[in-house]
C-alpha positions as CSV (number, residue, x, y, z in Angstrom):
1,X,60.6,145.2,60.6
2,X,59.4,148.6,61.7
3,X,59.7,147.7,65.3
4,X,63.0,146.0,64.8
5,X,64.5,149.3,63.5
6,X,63.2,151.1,66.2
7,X,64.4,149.1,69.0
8,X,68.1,149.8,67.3
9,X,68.0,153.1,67.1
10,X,67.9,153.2,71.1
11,X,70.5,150.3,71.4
12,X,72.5,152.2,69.2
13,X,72.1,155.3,71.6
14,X,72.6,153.9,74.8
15,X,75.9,151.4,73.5
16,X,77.7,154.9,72.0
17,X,77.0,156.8,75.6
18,X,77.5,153.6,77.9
19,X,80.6,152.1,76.1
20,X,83.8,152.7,74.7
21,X,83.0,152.3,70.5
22,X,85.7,154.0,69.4
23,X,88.1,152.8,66.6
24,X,91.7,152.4,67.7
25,X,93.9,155.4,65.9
26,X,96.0,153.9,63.7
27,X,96.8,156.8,62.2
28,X,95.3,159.9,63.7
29,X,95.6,163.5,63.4
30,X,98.5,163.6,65.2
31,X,100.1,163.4,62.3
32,X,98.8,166.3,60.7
33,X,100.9,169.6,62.2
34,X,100.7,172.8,61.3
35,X,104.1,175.3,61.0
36,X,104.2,177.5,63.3
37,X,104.2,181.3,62.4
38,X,105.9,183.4,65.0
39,X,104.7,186.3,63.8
40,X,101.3,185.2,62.3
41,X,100.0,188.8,62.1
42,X,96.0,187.8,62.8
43,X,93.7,189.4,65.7
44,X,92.8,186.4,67.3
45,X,89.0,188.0,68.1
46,X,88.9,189.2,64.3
47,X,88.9,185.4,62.8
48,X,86.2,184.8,59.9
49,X,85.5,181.7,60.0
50,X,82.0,181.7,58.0
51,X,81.5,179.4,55.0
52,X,79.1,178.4,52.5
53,X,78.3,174.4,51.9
54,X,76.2,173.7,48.5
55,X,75.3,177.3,48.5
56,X,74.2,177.7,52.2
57,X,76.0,180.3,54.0
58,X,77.0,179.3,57.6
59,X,78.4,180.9,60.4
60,X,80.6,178.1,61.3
61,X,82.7,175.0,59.5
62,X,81.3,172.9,62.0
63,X,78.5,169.7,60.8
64,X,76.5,168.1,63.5
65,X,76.9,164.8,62.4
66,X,73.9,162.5,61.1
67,X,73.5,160.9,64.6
68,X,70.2,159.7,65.5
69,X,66.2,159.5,65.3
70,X,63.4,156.8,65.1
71,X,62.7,156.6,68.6
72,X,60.5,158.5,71.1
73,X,63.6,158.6,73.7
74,X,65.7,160.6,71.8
75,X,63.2,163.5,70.7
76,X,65.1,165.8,73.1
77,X,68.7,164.4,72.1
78,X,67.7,166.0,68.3
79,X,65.8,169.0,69.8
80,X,68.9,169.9,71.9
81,X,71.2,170.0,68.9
82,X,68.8,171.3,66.6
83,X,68.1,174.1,69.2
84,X,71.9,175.2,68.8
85,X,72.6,174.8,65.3
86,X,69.7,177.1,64.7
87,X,71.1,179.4,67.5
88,X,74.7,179.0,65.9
89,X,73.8,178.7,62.4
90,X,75.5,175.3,62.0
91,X,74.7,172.6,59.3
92,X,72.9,169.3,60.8
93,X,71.6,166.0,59.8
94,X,69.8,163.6,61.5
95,X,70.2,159.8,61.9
96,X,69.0,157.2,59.5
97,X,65.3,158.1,58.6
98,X,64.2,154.3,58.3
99,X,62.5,153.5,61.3
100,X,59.8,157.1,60.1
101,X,59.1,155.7,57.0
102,X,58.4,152.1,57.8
103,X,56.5,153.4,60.9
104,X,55.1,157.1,60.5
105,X,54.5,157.0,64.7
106,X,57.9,158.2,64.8
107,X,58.3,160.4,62.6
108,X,58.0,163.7,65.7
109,X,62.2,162.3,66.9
110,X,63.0,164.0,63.5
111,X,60.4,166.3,62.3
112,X,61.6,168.0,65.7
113,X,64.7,169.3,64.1
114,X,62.5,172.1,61.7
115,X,60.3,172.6,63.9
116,X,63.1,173.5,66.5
117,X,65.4,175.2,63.7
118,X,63.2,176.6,61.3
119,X,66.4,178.6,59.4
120,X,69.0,175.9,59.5
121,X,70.6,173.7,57.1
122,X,69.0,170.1,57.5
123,X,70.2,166.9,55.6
124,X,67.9,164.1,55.3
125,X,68.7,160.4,55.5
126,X,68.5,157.1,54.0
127,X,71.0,153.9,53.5
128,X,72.4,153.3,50.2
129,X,71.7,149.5,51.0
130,X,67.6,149.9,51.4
131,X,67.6,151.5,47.7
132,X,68.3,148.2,46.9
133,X,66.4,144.6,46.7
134,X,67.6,142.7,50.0
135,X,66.5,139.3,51.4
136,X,64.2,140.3,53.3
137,X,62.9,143.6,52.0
138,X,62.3,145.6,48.6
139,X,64.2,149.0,47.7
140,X,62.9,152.0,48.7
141,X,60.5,153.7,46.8
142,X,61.3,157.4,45.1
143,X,57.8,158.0,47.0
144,X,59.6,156.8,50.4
145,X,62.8,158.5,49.4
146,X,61.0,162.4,48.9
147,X,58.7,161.5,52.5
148,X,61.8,161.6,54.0
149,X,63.0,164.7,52.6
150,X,59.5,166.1,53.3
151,X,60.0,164.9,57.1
152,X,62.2,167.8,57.8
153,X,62.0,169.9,54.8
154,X,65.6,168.8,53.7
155,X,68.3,171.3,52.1
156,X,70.0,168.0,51.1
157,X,69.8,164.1,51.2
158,X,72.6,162.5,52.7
159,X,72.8,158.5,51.8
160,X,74.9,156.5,54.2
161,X,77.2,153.9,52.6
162,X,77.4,151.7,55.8
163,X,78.6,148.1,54.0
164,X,80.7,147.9,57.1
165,X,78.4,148.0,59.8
166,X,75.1,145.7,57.8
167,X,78.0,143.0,58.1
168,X,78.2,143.6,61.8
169,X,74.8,143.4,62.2
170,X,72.5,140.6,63.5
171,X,70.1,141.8,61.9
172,X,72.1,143.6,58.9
173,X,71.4,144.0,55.1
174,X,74.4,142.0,53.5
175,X,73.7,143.0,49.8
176,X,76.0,145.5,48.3
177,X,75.7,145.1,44.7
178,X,73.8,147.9,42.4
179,X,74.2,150.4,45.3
180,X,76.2,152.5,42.4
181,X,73.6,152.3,39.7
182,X,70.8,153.5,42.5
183,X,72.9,156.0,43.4
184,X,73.1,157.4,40.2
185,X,69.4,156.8,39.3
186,X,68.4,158.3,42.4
187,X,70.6,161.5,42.5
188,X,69.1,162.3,38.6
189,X,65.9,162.0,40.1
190,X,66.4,164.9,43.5
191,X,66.4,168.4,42.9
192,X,67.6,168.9,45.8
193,X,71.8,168.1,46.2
194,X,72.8,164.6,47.6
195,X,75.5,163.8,50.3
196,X,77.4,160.9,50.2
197,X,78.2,159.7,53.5
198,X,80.2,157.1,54.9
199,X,79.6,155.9,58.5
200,X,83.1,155.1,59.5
201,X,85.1,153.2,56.8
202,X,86.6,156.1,54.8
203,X,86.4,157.0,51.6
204,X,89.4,156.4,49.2
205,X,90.5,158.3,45.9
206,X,89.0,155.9,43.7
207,X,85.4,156.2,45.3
208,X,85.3,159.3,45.4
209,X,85.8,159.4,41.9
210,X,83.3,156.9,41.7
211,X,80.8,158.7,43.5
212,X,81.5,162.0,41.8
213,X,80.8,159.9,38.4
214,X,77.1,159.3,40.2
215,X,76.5,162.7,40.3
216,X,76.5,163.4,44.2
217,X,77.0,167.0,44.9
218,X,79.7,166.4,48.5
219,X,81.3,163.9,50.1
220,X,81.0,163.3,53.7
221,X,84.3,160.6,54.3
222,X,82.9,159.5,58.1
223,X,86.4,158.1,58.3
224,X,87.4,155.8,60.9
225,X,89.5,157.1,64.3
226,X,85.4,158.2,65.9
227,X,83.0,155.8,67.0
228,X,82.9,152.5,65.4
229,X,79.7,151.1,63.7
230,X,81.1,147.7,64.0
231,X,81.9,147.5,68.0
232,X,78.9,149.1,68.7
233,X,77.3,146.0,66.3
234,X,79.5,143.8,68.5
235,X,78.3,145.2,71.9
236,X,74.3,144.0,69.7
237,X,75.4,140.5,69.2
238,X,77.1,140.0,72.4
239,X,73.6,140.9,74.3
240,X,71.7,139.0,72.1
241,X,74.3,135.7,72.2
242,X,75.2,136.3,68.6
243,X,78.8,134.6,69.0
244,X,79.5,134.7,64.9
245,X,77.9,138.5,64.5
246,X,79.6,140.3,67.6
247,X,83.6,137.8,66.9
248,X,82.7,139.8,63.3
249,X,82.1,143.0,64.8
250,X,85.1,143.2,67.1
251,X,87.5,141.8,64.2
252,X,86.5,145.0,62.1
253,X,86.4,147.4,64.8
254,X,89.7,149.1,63.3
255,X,88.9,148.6,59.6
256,X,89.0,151.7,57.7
257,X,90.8,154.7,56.5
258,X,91.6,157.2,58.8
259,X,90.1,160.6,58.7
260,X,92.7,162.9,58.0
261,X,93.8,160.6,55.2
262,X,90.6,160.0,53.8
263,X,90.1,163.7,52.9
264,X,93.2,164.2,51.2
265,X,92.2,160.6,49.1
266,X,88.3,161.9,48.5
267,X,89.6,165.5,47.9
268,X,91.2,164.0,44.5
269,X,87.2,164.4,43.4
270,X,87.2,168.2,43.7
271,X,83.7,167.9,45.4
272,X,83.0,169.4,49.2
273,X,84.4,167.4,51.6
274,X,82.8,166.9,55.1
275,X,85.3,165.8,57.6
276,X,83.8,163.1,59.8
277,X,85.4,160.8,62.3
278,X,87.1,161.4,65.5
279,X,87.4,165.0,65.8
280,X,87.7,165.9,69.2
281,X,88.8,169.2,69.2
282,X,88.8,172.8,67.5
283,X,92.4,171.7,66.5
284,X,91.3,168.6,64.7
285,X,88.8,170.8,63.1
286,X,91.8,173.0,62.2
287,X,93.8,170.2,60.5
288,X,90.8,168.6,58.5
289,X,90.3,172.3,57.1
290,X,93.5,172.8,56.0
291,X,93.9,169.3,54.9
292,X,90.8,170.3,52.1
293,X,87.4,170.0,54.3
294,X,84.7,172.2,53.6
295,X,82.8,171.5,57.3
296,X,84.1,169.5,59.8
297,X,81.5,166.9,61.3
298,X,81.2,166.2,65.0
299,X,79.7,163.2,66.3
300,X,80.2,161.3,69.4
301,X,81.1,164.7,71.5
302,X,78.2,166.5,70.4
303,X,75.7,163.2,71.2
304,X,76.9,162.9,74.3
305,X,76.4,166.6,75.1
306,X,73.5,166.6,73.8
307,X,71.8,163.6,75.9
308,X,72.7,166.1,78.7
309,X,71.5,169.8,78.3
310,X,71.1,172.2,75.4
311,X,73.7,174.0,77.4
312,X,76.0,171.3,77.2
313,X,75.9,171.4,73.5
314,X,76.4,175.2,73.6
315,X,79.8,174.6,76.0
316,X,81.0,171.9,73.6
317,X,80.1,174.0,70.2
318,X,82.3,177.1,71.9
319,X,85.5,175.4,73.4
320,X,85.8,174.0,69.8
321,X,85.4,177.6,67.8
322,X,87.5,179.1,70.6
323,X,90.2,176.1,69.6
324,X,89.7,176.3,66.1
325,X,90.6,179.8,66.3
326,X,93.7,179.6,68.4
327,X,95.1,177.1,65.3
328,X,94.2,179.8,63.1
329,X,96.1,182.4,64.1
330,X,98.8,180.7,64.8
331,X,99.8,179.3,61.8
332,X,98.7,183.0,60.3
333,X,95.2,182.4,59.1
334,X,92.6,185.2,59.3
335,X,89.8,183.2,57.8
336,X,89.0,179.7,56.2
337,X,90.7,180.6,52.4
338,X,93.7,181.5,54.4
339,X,93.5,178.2,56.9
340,X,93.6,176.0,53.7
341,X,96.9,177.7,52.2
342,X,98.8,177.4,55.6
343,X,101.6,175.0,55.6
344,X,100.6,171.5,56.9
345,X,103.1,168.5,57.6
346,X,101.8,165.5,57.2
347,X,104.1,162.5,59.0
348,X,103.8,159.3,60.6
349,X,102.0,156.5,59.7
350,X,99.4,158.8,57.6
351,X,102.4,159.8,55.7
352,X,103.1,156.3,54.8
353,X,100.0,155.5,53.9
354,X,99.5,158.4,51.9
355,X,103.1,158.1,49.9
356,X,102.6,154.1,49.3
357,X,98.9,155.8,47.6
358,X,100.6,158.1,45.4
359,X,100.8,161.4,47.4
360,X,104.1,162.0,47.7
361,X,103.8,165.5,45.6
362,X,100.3,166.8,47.2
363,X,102.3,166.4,50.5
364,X,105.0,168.7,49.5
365,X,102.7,170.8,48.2
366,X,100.9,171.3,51.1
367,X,104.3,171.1,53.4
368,X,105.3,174.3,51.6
369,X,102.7,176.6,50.5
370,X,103.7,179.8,52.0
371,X,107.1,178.8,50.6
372,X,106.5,178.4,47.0
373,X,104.0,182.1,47.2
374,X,107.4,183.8,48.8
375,X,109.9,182.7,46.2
376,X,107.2,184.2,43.4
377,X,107.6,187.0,45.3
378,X,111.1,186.9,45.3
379,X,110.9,186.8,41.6
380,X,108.9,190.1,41.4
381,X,111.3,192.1,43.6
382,X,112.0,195.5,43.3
383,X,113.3,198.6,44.7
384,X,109.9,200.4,44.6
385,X,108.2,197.5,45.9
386,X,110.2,195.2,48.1
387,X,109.7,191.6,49.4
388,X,109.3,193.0,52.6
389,X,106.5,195.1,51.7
390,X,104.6,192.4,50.0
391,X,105.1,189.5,52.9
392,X,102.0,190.4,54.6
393,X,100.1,189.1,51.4
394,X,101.4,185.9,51.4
């Protein structure tokens, strides 16, 4: 077993930076603009755009996404990004921690990350389907469960919800039922906060609810329009002559919710949201922070960069802030509470979606906040103290 998992953590590497995995865009962030503001009134070198994430103050919104570990190849891959998000002061989490706690050998492709960034905030993880009985392996043990943790001396657990992907697999863990209840029993038993992640698939309204009910402290909704678990699954079988698995895996390469949906669905919970899936650029970044997203996760771009130089990282990390920023002042934001009052359309397909869901009021809403804050001001007019004068609070 322990060999098994390693030898897909590198598959899983080399498919994402040999071949195209990524899920077709049904509905994208295109669909999310952002109304202009002529005269936005914002120093474009004076943007804020620190945060804080379950307490942790960071100097950027941005998440290096859970992306890998569990094999001696990709030690550098994690000590390049964990190199940066010290140097940046960036949130990071590394890959599934399996293949170190079946096989302790391998543990030094993620205890690299502390070592590397001794300051940052590191999130730990596990599959929600190995805290369960499968048919070929017992649940993980609370024991297992903190050695992670310990591994590189977490600030949070994330567990991957990944049903999607197991079904994909050759090799793949096809049980789903008690995840919920080991959830739950799990998160009562960390002090430390847990992450709920999802690997691609989205998260709707009524799991996030679900998950908030299990006591998770944020919600990570790895929606689908980034790299797709299930073609790189498909790219696994086809190699191996897996007919049934890969057919599988390329039927359900576009299943999912799409990002920028999935955050307004899973922001119904009131929990932090991490926006992952597909961002490719400081203005997605933009739009997922306006649409509710606490930190915005990057994945594929960051990977590849990665796999490259430590500079590399550093050059992608940089043209996104610099990007990010340009949305921000022009759609008048000065900082990240301001980014997520600016006025955001929402059309296209992700507006059908969203209305056919229920949304049709949170999307007015959202169309027409500066709006709504000038006619209250409009209401409080007075000689001594104009509209005019007040404007530059809005």
């Amino acid at each position: 077993m322990a060999d098994e998992v390693k030898q897909r953590k590198i598959e899983h590497v080399n498919i994402a930076l040999e071949r195209d995995v990524s899920a077709p865009q049904r509905a994208g962030w295109s669909d999310v603009q952002f109304v202009h503001q002529a005269l936005p009134e914002v120093d474009l070198d004076a943007i804020d755009l620190s945060t804080t994430f379950l307490g942790q103050p960071l100097r950027y919104p941005i998440f290096m996404s859970s992306l890998t570990g569990g094999h001696p190849d990709v030690v550098n891959i994690n000590r390049n990004l964990a190199r940066a998000a010290e140097h940046y002061g960036l949130a990071m989490g590394v890959g599934s921690q399996r293949a170190a706690i079946l096989n302790p050998d391998l543990a030094e492709s993620y205890t690299v990350v502390r070592e590397t960034a001794p300051s940052a905030f590191l999130i730990a993880n596990i599959g929600a389907p190995q805290l369960i009985q499968q048919a070929d392996h017992s649940p993980f043990t609370l024991e297992q469960v903190q050695r992670a943790i310990k591994m590189i001396k977490a600030n949070a657990l994330a567990i991957h919800m990944n049903s999607l992907q197991e079904a994909a697999q050759p090799e793949g863990d096809r049980n789903a039922f008690g995840e919920v209840e080991a959830i739950k029993q799990l998160v009562q038993q960390m002090e430390l906060p847990v992450i709920a992640k999802e690997t691609g698939a989205g998260v709707s309204r009524e799991q996030a609810l679900l998950l908030r009910s299990c006591g998770v402290s944020a919600i990570d909704v790895g929606g689908a329009g980034g790299s797709s678990m299930s073609a790189m699954e498909a790219a696994r079988s086809e190699s191996r002559g897996d007919e049934r698995t890969m057919n599988i895996g390329l039927l359900y390469r576009d299943w999912g919710i799409p990002t920028p949906i999935s955050v307004i669905e899973a922001g119904t919970a009131n929990l932090p949201l991490i926006s992952t899936g597909g961002v490719r650029s400081g203005l997605d970044a933009a739009r997922a922070l306006a649409l509710g997203a606490t930190l915005v996760g990057i994945g594929f771009p960051l990977l590849k960069a990665a796999s490259e130089s430590y500079e590399k990282v550093c050059e992608v990390i940089e043209s996104t802030v610099a990007q990010l920023k340009v949305a921000m002042q022009l759609s008048g934001a000065s900082n990240l509470v301001q980014l997520r009052e600016t006025d955001v359309v929402v059309t296209g397909a992700s507006r059908e979606w969203l209305s056919l869901r229920g949304f049709d009021d949170e999307l007015k809403t959202m169309a027409q906040r500066r709006w709504r804050r000038i006619q209250q001001l409009v209401q409080q007019d007075t000689p001594e103290e104009p509209i005019a004068y007040r404007y530059n609070q809005i």
